[in-house]
KEKE-3310 file (N, C-alpha, C; in steps of 0.2 Angstrom, whole numbers, plus 5000, padded with zeros to 4 digits):
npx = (5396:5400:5392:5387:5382:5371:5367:5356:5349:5348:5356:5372:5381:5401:5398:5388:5394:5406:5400:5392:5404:5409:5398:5399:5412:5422:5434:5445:5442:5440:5451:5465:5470:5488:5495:5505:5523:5531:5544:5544:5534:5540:5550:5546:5540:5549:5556:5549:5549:5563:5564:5556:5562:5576:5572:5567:5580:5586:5577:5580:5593:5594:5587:5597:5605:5600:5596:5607:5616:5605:5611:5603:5605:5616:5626:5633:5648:5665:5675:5687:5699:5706:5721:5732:5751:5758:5751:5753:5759:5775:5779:5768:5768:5781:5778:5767:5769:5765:5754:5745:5734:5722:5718:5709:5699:5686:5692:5692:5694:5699:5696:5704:5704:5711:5707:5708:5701:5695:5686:5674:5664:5647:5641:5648:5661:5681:5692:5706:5713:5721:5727:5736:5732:5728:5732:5726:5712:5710:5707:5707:5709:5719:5719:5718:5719:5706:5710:5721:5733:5732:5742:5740:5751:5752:5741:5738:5744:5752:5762:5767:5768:5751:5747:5740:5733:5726:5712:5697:5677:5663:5647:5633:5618:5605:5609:5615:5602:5599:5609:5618:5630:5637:5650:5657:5662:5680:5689:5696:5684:5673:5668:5662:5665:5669:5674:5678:5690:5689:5702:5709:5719:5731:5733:5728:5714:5703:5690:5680:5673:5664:5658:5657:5650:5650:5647:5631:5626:5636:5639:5639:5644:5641:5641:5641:5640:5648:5646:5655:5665:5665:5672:5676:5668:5661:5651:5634:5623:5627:5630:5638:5641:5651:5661:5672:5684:5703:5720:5735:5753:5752:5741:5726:5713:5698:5684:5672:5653:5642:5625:5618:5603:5607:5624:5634:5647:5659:5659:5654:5652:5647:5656:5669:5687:5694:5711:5717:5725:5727:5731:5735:5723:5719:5714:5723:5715:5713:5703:5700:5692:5681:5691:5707:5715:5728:5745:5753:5748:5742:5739:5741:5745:5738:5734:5727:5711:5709:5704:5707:5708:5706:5702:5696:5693:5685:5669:5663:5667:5662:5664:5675:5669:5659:5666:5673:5662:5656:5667:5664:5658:5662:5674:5684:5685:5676:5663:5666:5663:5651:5642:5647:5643:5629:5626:5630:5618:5608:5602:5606:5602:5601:5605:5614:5622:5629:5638:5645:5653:5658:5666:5676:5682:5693)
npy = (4834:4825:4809:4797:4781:4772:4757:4759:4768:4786:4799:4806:4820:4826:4841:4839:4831:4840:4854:4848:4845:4856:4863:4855:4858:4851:4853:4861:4874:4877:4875:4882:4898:4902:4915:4934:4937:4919:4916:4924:4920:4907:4908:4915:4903:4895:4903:4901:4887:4884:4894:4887:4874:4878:4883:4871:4867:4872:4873:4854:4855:4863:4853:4844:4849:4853:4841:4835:4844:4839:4829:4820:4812:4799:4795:4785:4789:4785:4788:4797:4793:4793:4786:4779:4783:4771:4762:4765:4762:4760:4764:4775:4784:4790:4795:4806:4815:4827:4827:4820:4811:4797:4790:4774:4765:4755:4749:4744:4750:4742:4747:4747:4747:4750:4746:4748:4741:4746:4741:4749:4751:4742:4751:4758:4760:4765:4769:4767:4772:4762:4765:4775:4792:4797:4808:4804:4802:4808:4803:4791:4776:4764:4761:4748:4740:4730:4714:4714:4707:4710:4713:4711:4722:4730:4736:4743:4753:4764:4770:4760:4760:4766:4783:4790:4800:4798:4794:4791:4790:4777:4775:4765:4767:4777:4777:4787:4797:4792:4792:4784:4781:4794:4803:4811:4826:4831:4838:4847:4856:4857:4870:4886:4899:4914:4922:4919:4921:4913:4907:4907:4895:4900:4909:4923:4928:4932:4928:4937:4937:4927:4912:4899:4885:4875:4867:4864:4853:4840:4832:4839:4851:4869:4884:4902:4908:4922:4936:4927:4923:4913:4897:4900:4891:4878:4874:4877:4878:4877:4867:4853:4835:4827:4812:4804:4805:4805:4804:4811:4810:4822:4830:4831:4824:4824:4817:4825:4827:4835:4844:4851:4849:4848:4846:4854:4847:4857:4870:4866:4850:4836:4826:4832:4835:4837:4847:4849:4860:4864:4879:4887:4900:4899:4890:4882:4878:4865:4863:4851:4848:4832:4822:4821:4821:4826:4825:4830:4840:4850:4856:4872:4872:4869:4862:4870:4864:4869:4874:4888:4889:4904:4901:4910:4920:4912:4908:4898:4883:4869:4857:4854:4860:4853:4840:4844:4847:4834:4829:4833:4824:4811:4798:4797:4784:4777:4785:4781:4769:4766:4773:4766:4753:4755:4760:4746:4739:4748:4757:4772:4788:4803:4813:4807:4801:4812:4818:4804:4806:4818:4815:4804:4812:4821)
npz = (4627:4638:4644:4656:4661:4671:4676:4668:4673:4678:4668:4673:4672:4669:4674:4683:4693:4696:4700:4711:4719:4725:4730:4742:4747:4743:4732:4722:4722:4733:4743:4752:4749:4745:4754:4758:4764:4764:4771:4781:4787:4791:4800:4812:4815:4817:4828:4838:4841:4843:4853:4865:4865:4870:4882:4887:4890:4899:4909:4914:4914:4926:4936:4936:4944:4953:4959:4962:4971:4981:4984:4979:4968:4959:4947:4945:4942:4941:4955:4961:4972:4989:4991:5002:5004:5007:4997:4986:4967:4963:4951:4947:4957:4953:4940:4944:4954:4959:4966:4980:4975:4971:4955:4956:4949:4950:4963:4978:4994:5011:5028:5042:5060:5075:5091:5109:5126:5141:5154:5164:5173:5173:5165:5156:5147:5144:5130:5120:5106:5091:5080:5070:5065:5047:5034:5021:5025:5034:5051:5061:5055:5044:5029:5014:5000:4995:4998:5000:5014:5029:5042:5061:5068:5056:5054:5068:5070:5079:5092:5107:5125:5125:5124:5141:5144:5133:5133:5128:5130:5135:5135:5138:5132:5136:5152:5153:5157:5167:5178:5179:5171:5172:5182:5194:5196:5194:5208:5209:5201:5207:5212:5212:5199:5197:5191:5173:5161:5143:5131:5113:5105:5103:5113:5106:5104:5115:5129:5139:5157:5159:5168:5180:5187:5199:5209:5209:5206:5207:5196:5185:5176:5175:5163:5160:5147:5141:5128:5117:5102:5087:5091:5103:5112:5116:5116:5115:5127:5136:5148:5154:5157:5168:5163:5165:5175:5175:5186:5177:5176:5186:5183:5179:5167:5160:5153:5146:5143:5134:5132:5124:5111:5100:5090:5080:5076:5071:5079:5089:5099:5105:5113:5125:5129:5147:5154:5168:5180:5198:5204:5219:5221:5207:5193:5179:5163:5149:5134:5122:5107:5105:5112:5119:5110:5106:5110:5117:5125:5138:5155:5151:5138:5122:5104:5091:5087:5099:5116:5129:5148:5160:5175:5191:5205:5216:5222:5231:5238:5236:5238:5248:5260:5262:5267:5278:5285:5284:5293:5305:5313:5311:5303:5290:5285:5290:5284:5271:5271:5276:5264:5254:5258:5256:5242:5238:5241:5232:5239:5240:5240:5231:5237:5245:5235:5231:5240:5243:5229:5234:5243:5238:5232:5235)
capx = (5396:5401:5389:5388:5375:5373:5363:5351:5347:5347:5363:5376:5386:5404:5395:5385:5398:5410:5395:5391:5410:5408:5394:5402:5419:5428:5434:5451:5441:5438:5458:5468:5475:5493:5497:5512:5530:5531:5549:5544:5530:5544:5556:5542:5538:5556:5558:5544:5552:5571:5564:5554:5571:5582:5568:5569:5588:5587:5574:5585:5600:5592:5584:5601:5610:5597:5597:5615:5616:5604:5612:5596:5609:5621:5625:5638:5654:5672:5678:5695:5699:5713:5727:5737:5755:5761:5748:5754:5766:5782:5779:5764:5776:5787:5772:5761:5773:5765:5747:5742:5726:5726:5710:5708:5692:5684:5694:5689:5696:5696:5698:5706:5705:5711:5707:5710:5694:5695:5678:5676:5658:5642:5638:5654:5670:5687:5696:5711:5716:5727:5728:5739:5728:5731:5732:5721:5705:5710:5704:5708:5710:5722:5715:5721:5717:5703:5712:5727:5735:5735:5740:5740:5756:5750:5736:5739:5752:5750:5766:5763:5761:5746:5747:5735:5728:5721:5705:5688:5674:5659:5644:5627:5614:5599:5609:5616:5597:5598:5614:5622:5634:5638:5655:5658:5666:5685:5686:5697:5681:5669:5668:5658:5671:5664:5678:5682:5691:5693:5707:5709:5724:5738:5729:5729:5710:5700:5681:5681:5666:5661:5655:5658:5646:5649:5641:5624:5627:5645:5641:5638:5648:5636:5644:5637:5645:5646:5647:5661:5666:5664:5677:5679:5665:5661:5642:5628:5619:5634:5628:5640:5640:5659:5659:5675:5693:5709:5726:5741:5758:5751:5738:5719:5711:5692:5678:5662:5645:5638:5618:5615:5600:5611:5630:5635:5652:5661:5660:5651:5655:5646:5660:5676:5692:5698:5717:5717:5728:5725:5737:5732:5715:5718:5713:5721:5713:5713:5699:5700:5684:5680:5694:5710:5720:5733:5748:5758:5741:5743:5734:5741:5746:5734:5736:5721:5706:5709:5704:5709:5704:5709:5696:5696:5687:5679:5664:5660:5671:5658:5667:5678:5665:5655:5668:5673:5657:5657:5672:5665:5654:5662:5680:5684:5686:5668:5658:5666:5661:5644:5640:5649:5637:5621:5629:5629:5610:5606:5597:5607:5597:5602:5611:5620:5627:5634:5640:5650:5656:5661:5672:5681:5688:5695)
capy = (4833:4816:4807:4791:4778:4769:4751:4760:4774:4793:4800:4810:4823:4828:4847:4837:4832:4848:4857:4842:4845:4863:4864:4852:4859:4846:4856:4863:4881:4877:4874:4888:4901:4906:4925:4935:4931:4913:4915:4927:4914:4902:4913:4914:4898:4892:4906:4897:4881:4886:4895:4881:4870:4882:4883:4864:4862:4876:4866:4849:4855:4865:4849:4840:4853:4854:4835:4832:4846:4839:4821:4813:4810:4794:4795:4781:4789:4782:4793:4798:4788:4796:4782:4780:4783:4765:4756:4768:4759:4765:4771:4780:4789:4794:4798:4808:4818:4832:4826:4812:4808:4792:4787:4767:4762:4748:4746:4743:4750:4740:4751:4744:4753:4745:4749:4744:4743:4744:4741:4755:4750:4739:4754:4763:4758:4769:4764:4769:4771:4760:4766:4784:4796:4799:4814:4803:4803:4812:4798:4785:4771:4762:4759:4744:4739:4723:4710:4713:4704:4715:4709:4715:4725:4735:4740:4743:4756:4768:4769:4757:4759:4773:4791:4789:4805:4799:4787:4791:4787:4775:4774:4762:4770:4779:4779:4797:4801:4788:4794:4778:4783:4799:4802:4816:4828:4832:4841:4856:4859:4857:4875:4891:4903:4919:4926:4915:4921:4910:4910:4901:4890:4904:4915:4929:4932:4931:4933:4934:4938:4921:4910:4891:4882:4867:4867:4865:4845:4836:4826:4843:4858:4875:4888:4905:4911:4930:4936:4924:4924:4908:4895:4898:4891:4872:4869:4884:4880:4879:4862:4847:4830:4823:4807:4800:4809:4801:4811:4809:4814:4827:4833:4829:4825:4823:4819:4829:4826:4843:4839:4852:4846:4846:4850:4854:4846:4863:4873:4863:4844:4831:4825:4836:4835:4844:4844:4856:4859:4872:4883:4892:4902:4899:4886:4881:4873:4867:4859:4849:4844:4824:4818:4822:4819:4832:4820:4836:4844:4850:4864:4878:4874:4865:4866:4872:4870:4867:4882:4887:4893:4903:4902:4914:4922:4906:4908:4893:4876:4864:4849:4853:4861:4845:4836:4847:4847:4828:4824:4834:4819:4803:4799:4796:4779:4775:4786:4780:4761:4768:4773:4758:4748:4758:4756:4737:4740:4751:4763:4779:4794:4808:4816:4804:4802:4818:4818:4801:4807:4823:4812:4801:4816:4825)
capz = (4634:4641:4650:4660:4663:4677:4676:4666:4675:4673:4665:4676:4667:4674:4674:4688:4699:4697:4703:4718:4723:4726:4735:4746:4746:4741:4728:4720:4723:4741:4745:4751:4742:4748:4753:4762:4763:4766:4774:4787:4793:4794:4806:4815:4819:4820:4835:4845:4841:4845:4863:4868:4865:4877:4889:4889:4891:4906:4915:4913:4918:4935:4939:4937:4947:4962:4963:4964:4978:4986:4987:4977:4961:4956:4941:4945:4939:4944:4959:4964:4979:4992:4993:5004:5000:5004:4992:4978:4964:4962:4944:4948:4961:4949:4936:4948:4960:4963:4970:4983:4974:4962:4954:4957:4947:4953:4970:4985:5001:5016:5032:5047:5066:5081:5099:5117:5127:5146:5158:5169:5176:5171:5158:5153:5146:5140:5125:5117:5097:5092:5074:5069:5059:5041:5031:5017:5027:5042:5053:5064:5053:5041:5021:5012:4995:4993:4996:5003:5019:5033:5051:5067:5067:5052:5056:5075:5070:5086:5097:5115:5128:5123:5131:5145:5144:5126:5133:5126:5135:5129:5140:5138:5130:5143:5157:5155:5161:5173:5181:5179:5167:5176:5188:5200:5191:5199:5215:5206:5196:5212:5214:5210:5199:5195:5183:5168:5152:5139:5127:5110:5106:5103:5115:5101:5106:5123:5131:5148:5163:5161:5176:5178:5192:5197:5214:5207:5205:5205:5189:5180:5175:5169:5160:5157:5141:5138:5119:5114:5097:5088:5092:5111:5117:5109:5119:5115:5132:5142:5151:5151:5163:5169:5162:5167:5174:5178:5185:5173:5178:5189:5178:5178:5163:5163:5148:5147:5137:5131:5135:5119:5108:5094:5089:5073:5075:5069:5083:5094:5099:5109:5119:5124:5136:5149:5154:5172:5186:5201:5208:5222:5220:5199:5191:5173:5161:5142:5134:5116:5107:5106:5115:5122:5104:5106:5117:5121:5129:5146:5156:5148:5132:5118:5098:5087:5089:5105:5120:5137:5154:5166:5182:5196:5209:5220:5227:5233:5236:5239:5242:5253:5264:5264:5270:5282:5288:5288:5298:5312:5317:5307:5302:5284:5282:5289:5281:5263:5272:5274:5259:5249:5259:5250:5236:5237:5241:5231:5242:5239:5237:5228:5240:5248:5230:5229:5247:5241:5226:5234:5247:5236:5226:5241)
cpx = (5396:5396:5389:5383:5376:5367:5356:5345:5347:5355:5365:5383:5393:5400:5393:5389:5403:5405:5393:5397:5411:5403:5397:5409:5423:5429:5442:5450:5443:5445:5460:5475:5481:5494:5503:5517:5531:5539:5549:5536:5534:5548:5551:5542:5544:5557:5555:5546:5558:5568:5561:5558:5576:5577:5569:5575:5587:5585:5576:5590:5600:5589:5591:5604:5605:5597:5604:5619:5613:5604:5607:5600:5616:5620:5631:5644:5659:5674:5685:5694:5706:5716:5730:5743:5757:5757:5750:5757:5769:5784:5773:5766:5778:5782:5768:5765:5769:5758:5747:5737:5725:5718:5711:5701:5690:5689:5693:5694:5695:5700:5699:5705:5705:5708:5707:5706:5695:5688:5680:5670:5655:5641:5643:5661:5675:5690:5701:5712:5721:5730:5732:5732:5731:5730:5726:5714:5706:5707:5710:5711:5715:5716:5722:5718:5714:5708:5719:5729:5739:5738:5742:5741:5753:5745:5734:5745:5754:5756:5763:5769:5757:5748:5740:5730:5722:5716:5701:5684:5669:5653:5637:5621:5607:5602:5614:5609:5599:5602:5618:5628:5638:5645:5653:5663:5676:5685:5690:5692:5674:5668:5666:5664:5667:5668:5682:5683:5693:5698:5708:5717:5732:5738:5730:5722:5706:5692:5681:5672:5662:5660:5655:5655:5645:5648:5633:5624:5634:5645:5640:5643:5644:5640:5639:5640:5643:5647:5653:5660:5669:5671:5682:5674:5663:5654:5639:5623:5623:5633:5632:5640:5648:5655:5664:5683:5698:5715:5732:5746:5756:5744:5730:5715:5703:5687:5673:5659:5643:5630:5616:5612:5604:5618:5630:5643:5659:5664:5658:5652:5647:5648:5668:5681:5696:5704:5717:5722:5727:5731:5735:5724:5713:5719:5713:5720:5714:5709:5701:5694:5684:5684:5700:5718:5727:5741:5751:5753:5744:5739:5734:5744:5740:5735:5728:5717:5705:5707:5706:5707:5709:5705:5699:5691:5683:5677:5662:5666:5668:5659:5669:5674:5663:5660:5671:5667:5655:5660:5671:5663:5655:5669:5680:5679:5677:5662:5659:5663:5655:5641:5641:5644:5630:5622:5626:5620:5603:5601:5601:5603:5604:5607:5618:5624:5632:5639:5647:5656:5661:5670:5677:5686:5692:5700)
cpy = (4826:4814:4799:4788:4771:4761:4755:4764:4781:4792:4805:4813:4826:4834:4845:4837:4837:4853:4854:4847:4853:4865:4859:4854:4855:4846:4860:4872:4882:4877:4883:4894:4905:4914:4926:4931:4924:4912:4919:4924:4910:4903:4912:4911:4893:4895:4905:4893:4883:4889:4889:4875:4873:4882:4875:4862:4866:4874:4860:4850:4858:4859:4843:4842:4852:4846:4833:4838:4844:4830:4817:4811:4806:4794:4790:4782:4786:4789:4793:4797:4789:4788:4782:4779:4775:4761:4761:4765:4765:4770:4775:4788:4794:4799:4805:4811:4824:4831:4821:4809:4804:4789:4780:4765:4756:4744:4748:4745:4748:4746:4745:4749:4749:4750:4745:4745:4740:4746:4746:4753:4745:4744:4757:4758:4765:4766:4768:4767:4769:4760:4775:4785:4798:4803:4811:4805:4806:4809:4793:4777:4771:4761:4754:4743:4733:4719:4709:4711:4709:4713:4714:4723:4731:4739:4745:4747:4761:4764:4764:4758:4767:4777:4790:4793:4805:4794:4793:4787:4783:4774:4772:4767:4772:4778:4784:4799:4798:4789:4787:4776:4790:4799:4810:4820:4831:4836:4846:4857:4859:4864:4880:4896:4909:4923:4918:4919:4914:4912:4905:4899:4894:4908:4922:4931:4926:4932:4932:4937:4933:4917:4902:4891:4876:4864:4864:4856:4843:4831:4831:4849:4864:4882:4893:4911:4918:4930:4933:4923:4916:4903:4895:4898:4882:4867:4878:4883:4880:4873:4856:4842:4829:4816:4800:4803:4802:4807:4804:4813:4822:4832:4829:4828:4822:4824:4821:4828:4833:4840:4848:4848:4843:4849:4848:4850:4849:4866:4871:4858:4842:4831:4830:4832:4840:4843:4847:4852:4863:4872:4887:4895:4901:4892:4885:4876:4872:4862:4857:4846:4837:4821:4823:4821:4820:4826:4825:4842:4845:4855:4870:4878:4868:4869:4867:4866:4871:4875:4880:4893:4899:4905:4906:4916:4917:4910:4904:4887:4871:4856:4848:4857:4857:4840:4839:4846:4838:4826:4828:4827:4811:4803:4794:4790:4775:4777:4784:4773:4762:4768:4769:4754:4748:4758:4750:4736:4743:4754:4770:4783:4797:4810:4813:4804:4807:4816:4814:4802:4814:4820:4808:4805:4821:4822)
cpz = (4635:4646:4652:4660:4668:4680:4672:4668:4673:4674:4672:4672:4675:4676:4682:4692:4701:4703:4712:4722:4726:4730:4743:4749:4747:4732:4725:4724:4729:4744:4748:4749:4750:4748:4759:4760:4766:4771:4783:4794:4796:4800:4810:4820:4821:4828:4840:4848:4846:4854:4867:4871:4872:4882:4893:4893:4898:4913:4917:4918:4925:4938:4940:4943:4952:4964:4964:4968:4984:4988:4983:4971:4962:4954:4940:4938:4942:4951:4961:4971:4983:4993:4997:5002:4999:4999:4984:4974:4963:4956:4944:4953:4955:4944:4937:4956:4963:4967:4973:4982:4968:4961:4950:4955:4948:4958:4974:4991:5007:5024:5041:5053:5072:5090:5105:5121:5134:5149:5164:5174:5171:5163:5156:5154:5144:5137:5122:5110:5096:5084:5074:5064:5053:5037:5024:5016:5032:5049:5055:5061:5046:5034:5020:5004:4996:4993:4999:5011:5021:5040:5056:5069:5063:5051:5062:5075:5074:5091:5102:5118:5124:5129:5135:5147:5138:5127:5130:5128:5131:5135:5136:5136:5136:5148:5159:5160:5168:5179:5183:5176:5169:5181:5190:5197:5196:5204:5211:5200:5201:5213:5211:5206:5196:5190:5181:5164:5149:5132:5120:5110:5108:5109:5114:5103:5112:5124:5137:5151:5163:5168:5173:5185:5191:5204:5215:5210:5204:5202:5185:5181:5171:5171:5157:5152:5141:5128:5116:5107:5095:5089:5100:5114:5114:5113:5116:5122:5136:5148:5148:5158:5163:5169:5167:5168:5178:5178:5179:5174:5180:5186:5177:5170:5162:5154:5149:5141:5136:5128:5129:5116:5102:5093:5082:5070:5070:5073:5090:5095:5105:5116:5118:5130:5139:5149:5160:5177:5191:5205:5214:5223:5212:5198:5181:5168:5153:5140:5125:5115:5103:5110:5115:5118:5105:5113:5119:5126:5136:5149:5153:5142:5127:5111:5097:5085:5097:5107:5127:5142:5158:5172:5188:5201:5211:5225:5231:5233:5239:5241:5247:5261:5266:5267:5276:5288:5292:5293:5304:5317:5314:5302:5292:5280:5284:5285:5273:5265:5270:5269:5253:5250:5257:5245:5233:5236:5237:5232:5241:5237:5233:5230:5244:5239:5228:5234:5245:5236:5228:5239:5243:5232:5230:5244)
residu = (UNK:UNK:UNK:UNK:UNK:UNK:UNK:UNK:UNK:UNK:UNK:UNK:UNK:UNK:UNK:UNK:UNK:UNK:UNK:UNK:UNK:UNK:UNK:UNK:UNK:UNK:UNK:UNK:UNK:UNK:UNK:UNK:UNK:UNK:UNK:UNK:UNK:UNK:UNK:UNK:UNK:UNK:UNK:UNK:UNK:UNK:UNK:UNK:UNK:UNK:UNK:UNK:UNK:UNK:UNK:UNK:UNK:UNK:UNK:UNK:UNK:UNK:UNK:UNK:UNK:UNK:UNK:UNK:UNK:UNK:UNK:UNK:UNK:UNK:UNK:UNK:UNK:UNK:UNK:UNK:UNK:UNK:UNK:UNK:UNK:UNK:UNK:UNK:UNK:UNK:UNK:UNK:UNK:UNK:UNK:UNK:UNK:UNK:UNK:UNK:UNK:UNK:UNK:UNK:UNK:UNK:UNK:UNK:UNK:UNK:UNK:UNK:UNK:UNK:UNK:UNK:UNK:UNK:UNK:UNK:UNK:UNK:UNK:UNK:UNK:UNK:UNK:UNK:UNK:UNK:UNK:UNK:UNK:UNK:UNK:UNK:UNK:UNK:UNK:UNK:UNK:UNK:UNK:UNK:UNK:UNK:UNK:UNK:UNK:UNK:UNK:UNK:UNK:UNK:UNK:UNK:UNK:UNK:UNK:UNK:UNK:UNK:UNK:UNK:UNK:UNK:UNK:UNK:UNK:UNK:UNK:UNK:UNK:UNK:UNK:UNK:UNK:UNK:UNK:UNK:UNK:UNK:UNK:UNK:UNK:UNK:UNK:UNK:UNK:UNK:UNK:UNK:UNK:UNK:UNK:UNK:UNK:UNK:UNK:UNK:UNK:UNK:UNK:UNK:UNK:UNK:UNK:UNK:UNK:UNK:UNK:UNK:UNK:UNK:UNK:UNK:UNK:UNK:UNK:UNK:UNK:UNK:UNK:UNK:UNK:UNK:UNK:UNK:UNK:UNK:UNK:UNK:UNK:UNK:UNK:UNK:UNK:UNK:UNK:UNK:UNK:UNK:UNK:UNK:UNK:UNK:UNK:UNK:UNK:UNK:UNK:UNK:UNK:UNK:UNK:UNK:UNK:UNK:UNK:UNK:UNK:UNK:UNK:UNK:UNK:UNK:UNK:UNK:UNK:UNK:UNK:UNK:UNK:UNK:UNK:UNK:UNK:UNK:UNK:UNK:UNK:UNK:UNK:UNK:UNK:UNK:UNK:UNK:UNK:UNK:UNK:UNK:UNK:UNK:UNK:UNK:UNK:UNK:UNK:UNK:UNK:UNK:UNK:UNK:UNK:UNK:UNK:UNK:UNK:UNK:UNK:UNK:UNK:UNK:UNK:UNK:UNK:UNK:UNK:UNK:UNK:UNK:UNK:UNK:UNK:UNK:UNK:UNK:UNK:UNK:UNK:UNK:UNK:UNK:UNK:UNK:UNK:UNK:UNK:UNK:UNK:UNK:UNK:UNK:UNK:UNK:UNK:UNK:UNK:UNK:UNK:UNK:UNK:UNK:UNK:UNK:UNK:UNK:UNK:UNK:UNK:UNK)
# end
């Protein structure tokens, strides 16, 4: 038996520490002894591993997907950028015939848009486009590529003179409330109609027993839609203001506001245009949403998405009753002096505003 000594103390035999180490379990005994198939613990713990893995990728890539639905994802790739044809080259032409979409990485599109800008009042202008629309972007303006020399001419590529039924109106921020932005809407829409159909562009489908009242106020036109199907009606409360009409060869054309909270610019618009004419007891009409784009527009014809009227049955012709009424006791030309000179003063009430606006359109 080996023993140890330790500055001349007691001995300590291994025996001694074998025994220590085992009471302590810092011992070979004390380890653990393997049991079972070692390969079906491994499967096992791989199948934990391996689902945890695909639960990861699942979560990952649904959080890529919902952020790049909901716009919160640039992942600054290269985009295909619609060209227009004349910046094409000649050999990409030839190359790339059957598509008009060329992808220009790292160039820049500069957009031109011209317009022709007449003062109508203090708070409203009408302007005219003086760009054609492009099948590119479907829009108003010319593209050019960074850098290139554009002048006038080229970008100003819109026949002249402009069709004059194609103004759009522009009016001063708050004084829609204000009524200072407001005109008098034309005297063929001054009047109460009690049968409206509408018809869409072809007039393949219709909805009629509508009601148009324009009585109420002669800066307003309110319309009370029956179950119209969508695409012939282009306001949901049926409330719009005349902003600003002019006649063109024979033919009234007239912008309105739709005093909806909201439009979805789909089926519903902002700003639209009429086109109308009246004949007798009928009054037809065609309305386009934003503006008055369409140059071949007229009362009874309009392309798609354009819609059309045909007004009946008046109950009411409140203009010409008022003036009627006026000229018992005061001859035109004074009563327009009159209220020019309140005007200037601005003392007009309410009503004389009507009154005025009902005379000048008469």
């Amino acid at each position: 038996m080996l023993q140890q000594r330790h500055g001349g103390g007691s001995s300590v035999t291994l025996k001694d520490i074998d025994a220590e180490d085992k009471m302590i379990g810092n011992h070979l005994d004390s380890a653990p002894v393997p049991s079972g198939d070692w390969s079906e613990n491994y499967k096992k713990r791989q199948l934990k591993l391996n689902f945890q893995l695909v639960a990861a990728i699942i979560f990952f890539a649904g959080s890529v997907y919902y952020a790049k639905i909901m716009g919160s994802l640039d992942v600054g790739f290269p985009y295909e950028i619609p060209i227009p044809e004349h910046l094409v080259p000649e050999e990409a032409k030839r190359k790339k015939s059957i598509t008009d979409t060329y992808a220009f990485q790292a160039a820049l599109i500069e957009a031109y848009i011209c317009i022709e800008l007449h003062r109508i009042s203090a708070t409203k202008y009408k302007y005219y486009l003086g760009t054609k629309i492009t099948s590119t972007n479907n829009d108003y303006m010319y593209g050019a590529l960074s850098g290139t020399s554009i002048d006038m001419a080229t970008a100003c590529n819109r026949a002249t003179p402009y069709d004059q039924a194609t103004f759009i109106t522009l009016f001063k921020e708050g004084t829609l409330d204000t009524g200072e932005s407001v005109a008098s809407c034309p005297h063929e829409l001054l009047n109460n109609y009690g049968s409206v159909t509408i018809y869409n562009a072809d007039s393949s489908v219709s909805c009629g027993e509508n009601t148009v009242k324009g009585c109420e106020d002669r800066t307003q036109l309110r319309y009370t839609y029956q179950s119209c199907s969508t695409g012939l009606a282009f306001s949901s409360g049926g409330l719009f203001f005349c902003l600003h009409n002019e006649v063109v060869d024979g033919t009234t054309y007239v912008i309105l506001y739709n005093n909806d909270t909201t439009v979805n610019g789909a089926s519903t618009y902002r700003h639209t245009c009429m086109a109308l004419v009246q004949s007798s007891a009928q009054i037809s009409v065609t309305e386009m949403p934003l503006f008055c784009s369409d140059e071949s527009m007229t009362s009874s014809t309009v392309s798609s998405p354009g819609i059309k009227y045909a007004m009946t049955s008046k109950t009411e012709d409140c203009c010409k009753l008022l003036f009627i009424h006026l000229s018992n006791y005061i001859n035109y030309t004074n009563v327009e002096i009159i209220f020019q000179v309140l005007s200037e003063k601005n003392q007009k009430t309410n009503k004389q505003r009507k009154h005025l606006k009902c005379l000048q359109c008469t």
